[in-house]
DSSP file (Angstrom, degrees, kcal/mol; ACC not computed):
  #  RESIDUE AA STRUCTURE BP1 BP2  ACC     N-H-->O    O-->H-N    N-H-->O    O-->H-N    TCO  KAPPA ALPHA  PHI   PSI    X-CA   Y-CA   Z-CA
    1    1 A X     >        0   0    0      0, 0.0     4,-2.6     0, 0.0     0, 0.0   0.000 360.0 360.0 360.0 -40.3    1.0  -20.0  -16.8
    2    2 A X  H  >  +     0   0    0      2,-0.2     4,-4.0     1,-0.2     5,-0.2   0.821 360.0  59.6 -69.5 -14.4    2.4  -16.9  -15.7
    3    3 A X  H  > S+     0   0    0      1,-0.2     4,-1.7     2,-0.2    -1,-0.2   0.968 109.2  46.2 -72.3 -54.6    1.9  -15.4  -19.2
    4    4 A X  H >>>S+     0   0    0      1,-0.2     4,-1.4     2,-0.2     3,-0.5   0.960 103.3  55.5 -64.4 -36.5   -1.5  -16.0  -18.9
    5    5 A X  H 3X5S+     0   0    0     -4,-2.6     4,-2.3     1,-0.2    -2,-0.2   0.964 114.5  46.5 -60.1 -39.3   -2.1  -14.7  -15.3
    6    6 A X  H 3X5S+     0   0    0     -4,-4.0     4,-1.0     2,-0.2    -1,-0.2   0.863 108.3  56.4 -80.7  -2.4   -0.4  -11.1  -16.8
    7    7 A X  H <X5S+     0   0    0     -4,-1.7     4,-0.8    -3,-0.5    -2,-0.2   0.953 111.7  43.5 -85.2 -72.4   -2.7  -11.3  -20.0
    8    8 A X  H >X5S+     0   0    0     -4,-1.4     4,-2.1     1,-0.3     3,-0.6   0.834 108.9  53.2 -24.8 -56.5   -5.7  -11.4  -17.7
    9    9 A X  H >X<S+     0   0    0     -4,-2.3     3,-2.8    -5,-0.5     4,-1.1   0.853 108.2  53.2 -50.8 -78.1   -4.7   -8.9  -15.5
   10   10 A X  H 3X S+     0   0    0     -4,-1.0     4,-1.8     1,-0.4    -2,-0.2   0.768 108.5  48.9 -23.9 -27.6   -4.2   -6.5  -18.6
   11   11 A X  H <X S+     0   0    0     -4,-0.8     4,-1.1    -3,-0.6    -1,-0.4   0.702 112.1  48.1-107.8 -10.5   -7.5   -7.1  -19.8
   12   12 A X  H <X S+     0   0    0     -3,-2.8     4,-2.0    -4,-2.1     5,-0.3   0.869 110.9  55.8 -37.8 -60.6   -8.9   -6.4  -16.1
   13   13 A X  H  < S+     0   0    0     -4,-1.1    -2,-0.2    -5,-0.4    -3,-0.2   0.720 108.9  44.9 -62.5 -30.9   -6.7   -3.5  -16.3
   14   14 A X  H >X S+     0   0    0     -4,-1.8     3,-1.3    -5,-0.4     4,-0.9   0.864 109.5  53.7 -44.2 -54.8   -8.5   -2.5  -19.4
   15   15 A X  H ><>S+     0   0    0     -4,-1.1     3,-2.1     1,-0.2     5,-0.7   0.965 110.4  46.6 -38.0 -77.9  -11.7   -3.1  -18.1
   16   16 A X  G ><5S+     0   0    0     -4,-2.0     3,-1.2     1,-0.3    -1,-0.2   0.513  97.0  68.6 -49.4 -17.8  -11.2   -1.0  -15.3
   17   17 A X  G <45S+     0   0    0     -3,-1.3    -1,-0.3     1,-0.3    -2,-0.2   0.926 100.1  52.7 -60.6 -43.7   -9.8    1.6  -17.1
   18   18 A X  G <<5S-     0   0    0     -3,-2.1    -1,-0.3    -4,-0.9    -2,-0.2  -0.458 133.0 -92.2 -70.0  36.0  -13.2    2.0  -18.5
   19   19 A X  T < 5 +     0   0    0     -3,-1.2     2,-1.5     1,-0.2    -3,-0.3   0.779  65.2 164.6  57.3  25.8  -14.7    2.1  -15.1
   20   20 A X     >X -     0   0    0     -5,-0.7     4,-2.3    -6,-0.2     5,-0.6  -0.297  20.8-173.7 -51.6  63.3  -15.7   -2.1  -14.4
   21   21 A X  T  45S+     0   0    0     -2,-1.5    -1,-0.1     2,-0.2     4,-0.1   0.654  85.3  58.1 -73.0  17.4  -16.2   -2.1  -10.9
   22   22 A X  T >>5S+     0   0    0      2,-0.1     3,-2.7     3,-0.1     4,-0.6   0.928 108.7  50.7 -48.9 -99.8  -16.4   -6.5  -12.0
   23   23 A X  H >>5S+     0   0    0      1,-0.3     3,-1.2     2,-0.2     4,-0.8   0.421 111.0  39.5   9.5 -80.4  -13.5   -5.9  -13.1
   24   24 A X  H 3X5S+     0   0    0     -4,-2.3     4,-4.1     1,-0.3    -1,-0.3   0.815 112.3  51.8 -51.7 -41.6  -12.1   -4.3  -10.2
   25   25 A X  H <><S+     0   0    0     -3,-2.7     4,-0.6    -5,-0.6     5,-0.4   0.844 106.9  61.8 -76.3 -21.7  -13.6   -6.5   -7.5
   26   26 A X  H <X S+     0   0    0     -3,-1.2     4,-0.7    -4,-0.6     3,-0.5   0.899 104.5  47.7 -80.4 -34.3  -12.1   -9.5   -9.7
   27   27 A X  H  X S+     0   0    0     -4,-0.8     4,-1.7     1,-0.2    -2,-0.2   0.799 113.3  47.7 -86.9 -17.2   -8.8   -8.1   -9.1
   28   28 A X  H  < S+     0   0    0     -4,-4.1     4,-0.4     2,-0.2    -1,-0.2   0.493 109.1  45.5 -84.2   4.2   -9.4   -7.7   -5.5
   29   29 A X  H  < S+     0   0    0     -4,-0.6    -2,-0.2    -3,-0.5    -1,-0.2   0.431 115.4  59.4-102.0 -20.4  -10.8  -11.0   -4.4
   30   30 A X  H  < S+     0   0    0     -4,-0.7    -2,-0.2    -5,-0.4    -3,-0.2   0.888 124.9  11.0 -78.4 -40.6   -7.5  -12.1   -6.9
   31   31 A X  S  X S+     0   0    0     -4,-1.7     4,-0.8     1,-0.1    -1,-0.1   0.425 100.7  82.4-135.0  23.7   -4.7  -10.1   -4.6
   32   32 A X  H  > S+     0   0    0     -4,-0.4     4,-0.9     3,-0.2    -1,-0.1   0.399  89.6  58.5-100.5   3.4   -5.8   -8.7   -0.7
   33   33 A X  H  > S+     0   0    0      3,-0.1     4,-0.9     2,-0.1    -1,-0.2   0.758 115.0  36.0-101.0 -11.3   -5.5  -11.5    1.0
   34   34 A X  H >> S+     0   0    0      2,-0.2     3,-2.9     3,-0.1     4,-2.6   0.881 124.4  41.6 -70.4 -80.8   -1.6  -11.6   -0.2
   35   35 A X  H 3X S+     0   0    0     -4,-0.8     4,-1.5     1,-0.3     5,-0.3   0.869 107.9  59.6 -46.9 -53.2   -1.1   -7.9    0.0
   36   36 A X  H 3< S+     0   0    0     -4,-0.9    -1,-0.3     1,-0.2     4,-0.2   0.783 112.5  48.1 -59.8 -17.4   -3.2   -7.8    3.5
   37   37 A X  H <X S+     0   0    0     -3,-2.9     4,-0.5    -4,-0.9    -2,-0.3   0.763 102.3  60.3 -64.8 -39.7   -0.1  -10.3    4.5
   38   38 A X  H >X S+     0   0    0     -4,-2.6     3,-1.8     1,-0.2     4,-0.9   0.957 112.2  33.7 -63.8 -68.0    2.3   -8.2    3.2
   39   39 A X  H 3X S+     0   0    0     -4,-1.5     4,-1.0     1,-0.3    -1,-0.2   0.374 108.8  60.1 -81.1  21.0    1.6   -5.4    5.4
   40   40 A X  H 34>S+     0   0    0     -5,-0.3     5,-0.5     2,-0.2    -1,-0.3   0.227 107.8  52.2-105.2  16.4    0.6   -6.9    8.4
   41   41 A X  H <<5S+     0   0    0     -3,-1.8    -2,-0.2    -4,-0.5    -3,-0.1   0.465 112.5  41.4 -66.5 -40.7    3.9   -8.4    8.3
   42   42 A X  H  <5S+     0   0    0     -4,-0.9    -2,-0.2     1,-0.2    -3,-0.1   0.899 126.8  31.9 -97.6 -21.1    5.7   -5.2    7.9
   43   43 A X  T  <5S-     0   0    0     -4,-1.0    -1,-0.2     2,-0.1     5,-0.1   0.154  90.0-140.4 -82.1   3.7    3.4   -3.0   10.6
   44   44 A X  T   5 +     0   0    0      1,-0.1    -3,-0.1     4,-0.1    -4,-0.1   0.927  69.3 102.3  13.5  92.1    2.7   -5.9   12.9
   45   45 A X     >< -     0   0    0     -5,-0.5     4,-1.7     2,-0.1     5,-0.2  -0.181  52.1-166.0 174.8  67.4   -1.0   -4.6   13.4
   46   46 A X  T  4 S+     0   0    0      2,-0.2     4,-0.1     1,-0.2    -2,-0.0   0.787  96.8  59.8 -38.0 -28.2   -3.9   -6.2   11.7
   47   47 A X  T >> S+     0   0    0      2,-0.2     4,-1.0     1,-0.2     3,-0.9   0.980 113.8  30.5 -44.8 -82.1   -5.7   -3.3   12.7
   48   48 A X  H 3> S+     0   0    0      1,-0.2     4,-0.9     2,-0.2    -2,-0.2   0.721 115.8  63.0 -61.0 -30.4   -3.4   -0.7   10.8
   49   49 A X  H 3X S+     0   0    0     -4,-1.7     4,-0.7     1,-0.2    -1,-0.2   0.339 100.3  50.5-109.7 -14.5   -2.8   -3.3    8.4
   50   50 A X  H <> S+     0   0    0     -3,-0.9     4,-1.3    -5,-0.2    -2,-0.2   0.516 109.5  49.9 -94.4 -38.3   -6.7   -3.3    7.5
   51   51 A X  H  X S+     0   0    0     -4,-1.0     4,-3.8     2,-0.1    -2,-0.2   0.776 110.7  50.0 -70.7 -25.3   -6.6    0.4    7.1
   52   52 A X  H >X S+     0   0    0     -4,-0.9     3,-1.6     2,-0.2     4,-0.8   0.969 111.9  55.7 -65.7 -71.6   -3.3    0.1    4.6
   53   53 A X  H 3X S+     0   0    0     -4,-0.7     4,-1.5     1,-0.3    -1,-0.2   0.618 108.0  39.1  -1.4 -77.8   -5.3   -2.3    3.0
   54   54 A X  H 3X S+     0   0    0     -4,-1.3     4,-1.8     2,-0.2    -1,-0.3   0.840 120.0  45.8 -58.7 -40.9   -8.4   -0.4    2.2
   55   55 A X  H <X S+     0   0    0     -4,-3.8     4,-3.0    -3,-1.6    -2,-0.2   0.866 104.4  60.3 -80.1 -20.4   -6.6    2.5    1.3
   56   56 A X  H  X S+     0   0    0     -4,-0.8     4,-1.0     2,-0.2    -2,-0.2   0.818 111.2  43.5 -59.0 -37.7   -4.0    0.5   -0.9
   57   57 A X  H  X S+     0   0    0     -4,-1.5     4,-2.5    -5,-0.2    -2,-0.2   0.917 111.1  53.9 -90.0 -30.0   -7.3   -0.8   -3.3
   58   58 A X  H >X S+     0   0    0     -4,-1.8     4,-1.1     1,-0.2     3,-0.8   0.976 113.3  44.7 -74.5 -65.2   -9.1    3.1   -3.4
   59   59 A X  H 3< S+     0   0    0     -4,-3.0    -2,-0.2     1,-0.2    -1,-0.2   0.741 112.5  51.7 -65.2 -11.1   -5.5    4.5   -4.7
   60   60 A X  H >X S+     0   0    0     -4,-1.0     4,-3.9     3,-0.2     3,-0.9   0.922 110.8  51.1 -41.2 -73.6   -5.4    1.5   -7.2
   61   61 A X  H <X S+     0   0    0     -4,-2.5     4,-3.3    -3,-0.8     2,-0.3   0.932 110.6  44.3 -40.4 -81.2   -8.8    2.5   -8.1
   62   62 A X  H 3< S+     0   0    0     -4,-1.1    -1,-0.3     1,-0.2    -2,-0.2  -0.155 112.2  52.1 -75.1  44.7   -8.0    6.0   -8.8
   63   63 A X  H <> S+     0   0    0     -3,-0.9     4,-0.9    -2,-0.3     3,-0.4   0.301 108.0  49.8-129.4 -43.5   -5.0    5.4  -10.6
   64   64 A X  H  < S+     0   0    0     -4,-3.9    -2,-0.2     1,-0.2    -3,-0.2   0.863 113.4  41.2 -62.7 -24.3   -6.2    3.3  -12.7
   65   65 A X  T  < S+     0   0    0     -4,-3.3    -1,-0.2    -5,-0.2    -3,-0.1   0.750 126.8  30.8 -95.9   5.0   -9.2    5.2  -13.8
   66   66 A X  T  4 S+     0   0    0     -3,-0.4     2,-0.4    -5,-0.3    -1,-0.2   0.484  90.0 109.3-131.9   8.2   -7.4    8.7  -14.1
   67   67 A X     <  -     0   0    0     -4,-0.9    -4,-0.1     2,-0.1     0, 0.0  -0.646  53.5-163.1 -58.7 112.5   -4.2    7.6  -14.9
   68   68 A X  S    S+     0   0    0     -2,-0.4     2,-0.6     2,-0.1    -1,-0.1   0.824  77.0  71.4 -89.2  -8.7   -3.3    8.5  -18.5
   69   69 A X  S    S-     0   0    0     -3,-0.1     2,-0.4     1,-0.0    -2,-0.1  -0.571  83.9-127.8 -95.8 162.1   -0.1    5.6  -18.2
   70   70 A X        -     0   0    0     -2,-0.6     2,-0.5     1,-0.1    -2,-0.1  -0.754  13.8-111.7-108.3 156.1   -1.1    2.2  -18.1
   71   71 A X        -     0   0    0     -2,-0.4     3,-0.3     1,-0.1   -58,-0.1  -0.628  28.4-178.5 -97.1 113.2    0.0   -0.4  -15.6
   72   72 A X  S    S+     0   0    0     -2,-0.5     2,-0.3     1,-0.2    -1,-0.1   0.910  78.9  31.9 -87.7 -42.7    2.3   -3.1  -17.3
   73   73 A X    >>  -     0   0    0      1,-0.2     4,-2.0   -64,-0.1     3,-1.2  -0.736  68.4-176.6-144.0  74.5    3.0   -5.6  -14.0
   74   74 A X  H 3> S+     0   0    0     -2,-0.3     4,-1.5     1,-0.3     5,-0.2   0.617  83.4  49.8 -52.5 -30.0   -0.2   -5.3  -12.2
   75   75 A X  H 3> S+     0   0    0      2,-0.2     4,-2.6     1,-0.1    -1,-0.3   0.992 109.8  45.2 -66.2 -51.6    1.3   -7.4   -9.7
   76   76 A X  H <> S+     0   0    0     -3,-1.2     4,-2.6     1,-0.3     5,-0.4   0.919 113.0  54.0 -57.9 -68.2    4.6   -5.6   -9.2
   77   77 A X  H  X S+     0   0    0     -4,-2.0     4,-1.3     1,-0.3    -1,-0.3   0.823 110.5  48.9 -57.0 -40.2    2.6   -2.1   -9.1
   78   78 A X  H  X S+     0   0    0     -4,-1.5     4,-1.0     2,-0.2    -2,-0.3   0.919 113.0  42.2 -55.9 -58.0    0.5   -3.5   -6.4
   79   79 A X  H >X S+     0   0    0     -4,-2.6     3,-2.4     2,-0.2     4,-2.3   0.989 114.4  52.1 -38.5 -72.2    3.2   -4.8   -4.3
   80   80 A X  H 3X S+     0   0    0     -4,-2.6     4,-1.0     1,-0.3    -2,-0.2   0.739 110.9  52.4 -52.1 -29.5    5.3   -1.4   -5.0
   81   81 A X  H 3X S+     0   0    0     -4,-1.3     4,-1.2    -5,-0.4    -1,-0.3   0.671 104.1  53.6 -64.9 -19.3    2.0    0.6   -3.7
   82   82 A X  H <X S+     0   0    0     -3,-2.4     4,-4.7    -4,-1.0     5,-0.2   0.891 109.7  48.4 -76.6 -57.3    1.7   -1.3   -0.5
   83   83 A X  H  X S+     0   0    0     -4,-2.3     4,-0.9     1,-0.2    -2,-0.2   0.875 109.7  51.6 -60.8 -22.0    5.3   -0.4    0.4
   84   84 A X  H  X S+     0   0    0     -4,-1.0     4,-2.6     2,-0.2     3,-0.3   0.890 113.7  43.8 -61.2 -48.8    4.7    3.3   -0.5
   85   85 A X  H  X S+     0   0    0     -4,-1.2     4,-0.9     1,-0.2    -1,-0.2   0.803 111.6  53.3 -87.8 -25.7    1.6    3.4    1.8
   86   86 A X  H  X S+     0   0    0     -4,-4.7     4,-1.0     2,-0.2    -1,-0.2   0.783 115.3  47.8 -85.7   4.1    3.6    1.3    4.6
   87   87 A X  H  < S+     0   0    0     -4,-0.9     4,-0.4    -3,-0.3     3,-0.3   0.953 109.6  46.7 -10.4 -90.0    6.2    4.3    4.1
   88   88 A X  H  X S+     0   0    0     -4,-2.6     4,-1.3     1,-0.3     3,-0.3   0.435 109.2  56.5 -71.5  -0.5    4.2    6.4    4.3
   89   89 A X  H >X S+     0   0    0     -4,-0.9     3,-0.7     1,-0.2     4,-0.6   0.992 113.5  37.7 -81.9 -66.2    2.5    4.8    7.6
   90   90 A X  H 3< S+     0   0    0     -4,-1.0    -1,-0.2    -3,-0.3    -2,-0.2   0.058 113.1  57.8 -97.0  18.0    5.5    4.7    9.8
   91   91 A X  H 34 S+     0   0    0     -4,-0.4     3,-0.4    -3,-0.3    -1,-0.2   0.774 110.8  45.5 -96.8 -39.5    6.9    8.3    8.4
   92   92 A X  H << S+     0   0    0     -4,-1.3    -2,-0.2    -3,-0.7    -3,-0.1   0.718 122.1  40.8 -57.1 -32.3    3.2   10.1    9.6
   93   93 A X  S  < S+     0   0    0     -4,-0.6    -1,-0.2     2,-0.0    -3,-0.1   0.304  78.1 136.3-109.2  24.1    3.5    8.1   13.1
   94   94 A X        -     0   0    0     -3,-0.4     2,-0.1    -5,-0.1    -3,-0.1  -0.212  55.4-127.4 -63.5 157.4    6.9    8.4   13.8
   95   95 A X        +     0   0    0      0, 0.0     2,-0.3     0, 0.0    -1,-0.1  -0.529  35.6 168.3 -81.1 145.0    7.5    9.3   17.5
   96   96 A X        -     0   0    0     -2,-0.1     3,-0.1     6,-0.0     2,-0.1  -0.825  29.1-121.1-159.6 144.3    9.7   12.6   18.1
   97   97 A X        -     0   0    0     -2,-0.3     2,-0.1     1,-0.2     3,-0.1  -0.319  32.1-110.0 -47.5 137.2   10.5   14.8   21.5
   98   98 A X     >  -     0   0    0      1,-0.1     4,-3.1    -2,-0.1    -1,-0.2  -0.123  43.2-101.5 -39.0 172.0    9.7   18.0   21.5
   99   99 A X  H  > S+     0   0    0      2,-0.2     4,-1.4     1,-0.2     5,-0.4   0.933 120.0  48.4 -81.2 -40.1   13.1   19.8   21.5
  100  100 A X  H  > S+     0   0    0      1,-0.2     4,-2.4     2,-0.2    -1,-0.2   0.945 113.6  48.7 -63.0 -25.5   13.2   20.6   25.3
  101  101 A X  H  >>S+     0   0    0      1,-0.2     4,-2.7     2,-0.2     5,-0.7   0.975 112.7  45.0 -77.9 -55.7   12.3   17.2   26.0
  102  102 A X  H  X5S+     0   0    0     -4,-3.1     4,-1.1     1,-0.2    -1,-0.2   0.919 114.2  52.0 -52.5 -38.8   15.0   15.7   23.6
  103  103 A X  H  X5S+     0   0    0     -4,-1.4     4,-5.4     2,-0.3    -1,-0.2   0.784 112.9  45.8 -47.1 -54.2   17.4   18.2   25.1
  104  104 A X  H  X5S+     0   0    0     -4,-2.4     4,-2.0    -5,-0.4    -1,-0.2   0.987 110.3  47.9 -47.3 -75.2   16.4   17.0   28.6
  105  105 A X  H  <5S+     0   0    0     -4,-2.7     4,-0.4     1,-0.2    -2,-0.3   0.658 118.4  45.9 -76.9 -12.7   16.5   13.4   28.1
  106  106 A X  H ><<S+     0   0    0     -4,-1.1     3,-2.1    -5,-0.7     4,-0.5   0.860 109.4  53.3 -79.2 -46.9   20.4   14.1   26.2
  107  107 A X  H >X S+     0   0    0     -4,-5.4     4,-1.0     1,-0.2     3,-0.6   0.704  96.5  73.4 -62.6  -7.3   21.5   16.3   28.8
  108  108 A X  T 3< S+     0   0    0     -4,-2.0    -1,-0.2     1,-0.2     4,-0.2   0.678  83.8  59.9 -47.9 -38.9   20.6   13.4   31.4
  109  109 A X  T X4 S+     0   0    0     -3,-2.1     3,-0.9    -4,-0.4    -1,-0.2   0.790 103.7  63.4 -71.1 -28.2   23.5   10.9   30.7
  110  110 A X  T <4 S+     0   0    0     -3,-0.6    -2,-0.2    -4,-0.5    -1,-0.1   0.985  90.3  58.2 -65.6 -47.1   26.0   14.1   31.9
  111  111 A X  T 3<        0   0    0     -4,-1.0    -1,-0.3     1,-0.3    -2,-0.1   0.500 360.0 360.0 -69.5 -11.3   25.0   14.7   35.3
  112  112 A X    <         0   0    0     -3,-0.9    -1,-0.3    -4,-0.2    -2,-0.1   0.319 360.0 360.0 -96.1 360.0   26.0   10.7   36.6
């Protein structure tokens, strides 16, 4: 069974290569409600997890149609793109101090 699920994909992924937006929409009614679980597990945030989402299936898109390598384990490359964009989520919002402030908030523990 699984042999068949990647032969299907492959021939989506062909389709799509050639611009299918069938195609395409068949492989997204096939994997976002999994993938929208994977990263609203790792962001805890349906919200953000709706945006990952969306943006995970437009880079999909354009990597498959301007991509000149082809996509062997459509699943696997979908998974491995969701972690890349929740990477890249929590690297863009990470929190940080100005320096005076971190500097402040070190020197704070000396004075007691």
């Amino acid at each position: 069974m699984k042999l068949s699920r990647r032969i299907e994909d492959q021939i989506l992924l062909l389709k799509i290569k050639h611009g299918d937006q069938e195609a395409f929409a068949i492989i997204y009614d096939k994997y976002v409600d999994a993938l929208f679980r994977f990263v609203v597990f790792r962001v805890r945030s349906e919200e953000i997890a709706q945006d990952i989402t969306s943006e995970l299936f437009l880079k999909i898109w354009q990597h498959i149609t301007t991509s000149p390598t082809n996509v062997e384990n459509l699943r696997a490359f979908l998974y491995q793109m969701a972690r890349n964009l929740v990477a890249d989520h929590y690297r863009t919002t990470q929190e940080t101090l100005p320096l005076e402030e971190a500097i402040e908030v070190e020197g704070s523990g000396a004075k007691d």
